[in-house]
C-alpha positions in Angstrom: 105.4 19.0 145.6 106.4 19.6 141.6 103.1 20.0 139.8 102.7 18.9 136.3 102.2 22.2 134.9 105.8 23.1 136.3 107.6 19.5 135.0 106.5 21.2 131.6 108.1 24.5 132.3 111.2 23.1 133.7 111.6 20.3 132.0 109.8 19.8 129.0 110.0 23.3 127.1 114.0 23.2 127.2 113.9 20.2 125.8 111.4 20.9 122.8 113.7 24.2 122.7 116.7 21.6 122.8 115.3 19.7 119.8 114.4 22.5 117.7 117.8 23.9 117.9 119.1 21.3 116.6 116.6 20.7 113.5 117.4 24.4 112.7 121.2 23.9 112.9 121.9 20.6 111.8 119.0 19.4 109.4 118.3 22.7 107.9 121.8 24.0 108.1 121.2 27.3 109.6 124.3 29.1 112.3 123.6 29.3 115.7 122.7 32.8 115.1 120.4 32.2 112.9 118.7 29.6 115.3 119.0 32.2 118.3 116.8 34.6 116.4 114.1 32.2 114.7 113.6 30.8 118.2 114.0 34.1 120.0 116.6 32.8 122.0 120.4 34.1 123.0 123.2 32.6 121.1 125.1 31.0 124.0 121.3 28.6 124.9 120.9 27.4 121.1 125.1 26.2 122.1 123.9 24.9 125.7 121.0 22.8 124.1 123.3 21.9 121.1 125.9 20.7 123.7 123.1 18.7 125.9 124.2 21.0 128.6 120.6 22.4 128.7 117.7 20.0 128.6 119.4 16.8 128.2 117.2 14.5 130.3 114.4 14.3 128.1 114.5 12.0 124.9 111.3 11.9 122.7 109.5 8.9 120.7 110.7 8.6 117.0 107.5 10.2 115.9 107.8 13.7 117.7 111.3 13.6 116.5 109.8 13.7 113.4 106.8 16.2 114.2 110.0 18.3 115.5 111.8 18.4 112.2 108.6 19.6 110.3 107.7 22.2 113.0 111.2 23.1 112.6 111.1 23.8 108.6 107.6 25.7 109.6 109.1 27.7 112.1 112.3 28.8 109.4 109.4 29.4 106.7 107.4 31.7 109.0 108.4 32.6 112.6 105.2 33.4 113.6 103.8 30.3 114.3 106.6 29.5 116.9 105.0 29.3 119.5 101.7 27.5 118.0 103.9 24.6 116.7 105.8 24.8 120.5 102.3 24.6 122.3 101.1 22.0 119.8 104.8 19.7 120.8 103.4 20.5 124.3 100.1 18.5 123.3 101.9 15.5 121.7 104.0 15.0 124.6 101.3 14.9 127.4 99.3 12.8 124.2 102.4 10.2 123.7 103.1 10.2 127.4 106.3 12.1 127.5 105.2 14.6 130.4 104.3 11.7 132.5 107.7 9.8 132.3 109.1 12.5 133.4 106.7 13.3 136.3 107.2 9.8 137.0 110.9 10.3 137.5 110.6 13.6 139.3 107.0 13.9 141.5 108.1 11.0 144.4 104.4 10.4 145.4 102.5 10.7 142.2 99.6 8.5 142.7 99.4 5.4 140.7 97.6 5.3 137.5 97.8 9.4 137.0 96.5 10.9 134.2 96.1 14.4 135.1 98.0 15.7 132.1 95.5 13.5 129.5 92.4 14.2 131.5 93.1 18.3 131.0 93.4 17.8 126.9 89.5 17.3 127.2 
């Protein structure tokens, strides 16, 4: 059986990955290249997640879009707090639910009512 801890791995990192990619590229106009190295990540993944070919099954609410774009801008301004802004993206999507959808959708006998994910923020 999937744990939760692995659903985040597998799923949700690419996907925050995915997301900030594309705020680098597209909302703050920086090249691939550029992207690869503020994330500290090959060229050829920052095309996979622009492409959706990489993470694609995993849409966020409007507001982490949002909390994306900002870490995204902090992220250009000062690389070192990459992976404090991905660990906090991590906390808003167990917070807003995100992580459970997709446990939902992937953990076939999840017991009813779980909230595993929101009990270990404590």
């Amino acid at each position: 059986m999937l744990q939760p801890q692995e659903i985040e791995v597998w799923y949700l990192l690419p996907a925050i990955r995915r997301e900030l990619a594309r705020a680098i590229t597209d909302i703050h106009g920086k090249s691939q290249k550029e992207a690869a190295r503020i994330l500290d990540l090959s060229e050829p993944a920052i095309s996979q997640y622009k492409k959706s070919k990489r993470a694609k099954e995993v849409r966020f609410t409007e507001n982490t879009m949002k909390y994306i774009e900002k870490a995204a801008a902090r992220i250009i301004n000062d690389n070192s707090v990459l992976v404090k802004e991905i660990q906090d993206l991590c906390t808003a999507s167990r917070k807003d639910m995100t992580l459970c959808k997709i446990c939902r959708r992937k953990i076939k006998d999840l017991p009813l009512g779980c909230r595993i994910c929101l009990e270990r923020e404590k």
